[in-house]
N, C-alpha and C positions, 0 to 999 in steps of 0.2 A: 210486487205485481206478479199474478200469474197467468199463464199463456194457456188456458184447458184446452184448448182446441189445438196444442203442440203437446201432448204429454210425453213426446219421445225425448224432448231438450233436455239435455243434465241439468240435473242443480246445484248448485258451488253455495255451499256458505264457509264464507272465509272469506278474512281482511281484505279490502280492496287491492294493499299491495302484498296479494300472495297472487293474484288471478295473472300477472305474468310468470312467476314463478310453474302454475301449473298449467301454463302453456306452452311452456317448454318441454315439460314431460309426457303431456297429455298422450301423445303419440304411443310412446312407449308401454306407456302404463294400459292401454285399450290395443295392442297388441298383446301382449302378456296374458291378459283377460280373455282376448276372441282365442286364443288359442286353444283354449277351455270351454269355449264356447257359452262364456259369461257376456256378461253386459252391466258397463258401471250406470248406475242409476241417477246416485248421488256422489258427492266427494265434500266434505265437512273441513276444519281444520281449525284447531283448539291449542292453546300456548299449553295448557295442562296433558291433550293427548296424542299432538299433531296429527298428522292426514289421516283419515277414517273414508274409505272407500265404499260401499253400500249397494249390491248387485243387484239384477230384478227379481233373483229367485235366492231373495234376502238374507244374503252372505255378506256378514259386516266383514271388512280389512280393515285392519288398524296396523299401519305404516309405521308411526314413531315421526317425530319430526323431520328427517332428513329426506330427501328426495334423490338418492342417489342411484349408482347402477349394481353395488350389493344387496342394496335393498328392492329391487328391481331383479336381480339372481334370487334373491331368496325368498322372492314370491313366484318366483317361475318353478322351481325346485319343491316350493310345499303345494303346488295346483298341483303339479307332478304326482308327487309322491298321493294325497290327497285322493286324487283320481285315481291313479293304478291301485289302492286301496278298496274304494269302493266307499268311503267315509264321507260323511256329510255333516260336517259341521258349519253351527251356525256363525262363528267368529273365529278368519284366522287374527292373529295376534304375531305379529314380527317386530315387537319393540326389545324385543330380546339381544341381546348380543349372540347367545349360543345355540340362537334357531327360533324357533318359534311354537306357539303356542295356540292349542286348538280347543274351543269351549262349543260343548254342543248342546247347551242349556237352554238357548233362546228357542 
């Protein structure tokens, strides 16, 4: 079902039982974001690539399965660095263990 007449509402596709999961975080995670002055769009969530976040001015985030608070550091750390760079890429990538990874091909 979709609501056109609400185009502001996020979109979640992902398992029925992950939607408490990312309501626990939700807060966090659009904190970390407004501080950048982004805006999550969409939030996806795939056994193959977990949480995949999707801004309005079409900056994919790909998380990695875990929802924790390093991972949570280390998306604040690459909007960071990111920003004071001047760099726009279209996919950060933090499924890495030793940072993350930026692709500016889309």
């Amino acid at each position: 079902m979709y609501f056109g007449e609400y185009p502001e509402l996020l979109h979640l596709y992902l398992p029925i039982d992950l939607v408490n999961k990312w309501s626990q975080v939700e807060d966090q995670i659009h904190a970390v974001v407004l501080a950048y002055n982004l805006k999550i769009f969409s939030v996806s969530y795939s056994e193959a690539e977990g949480w995949i976040f999707y801004t309005t001015n079409k900056l994919q985030i790909n998380l990695g399965s875990e929802l924790s608070s390093d991972i949570f550091n280390k998306l604040s750390l690459t909007l960071k660095y990111i920003f004071e760079k001047n760099l726009t890429p279209s996919i950060i990538d933090l499924r890495y263990r030793d940072g993350a990874a930026l692709n500016y091909g889309k």
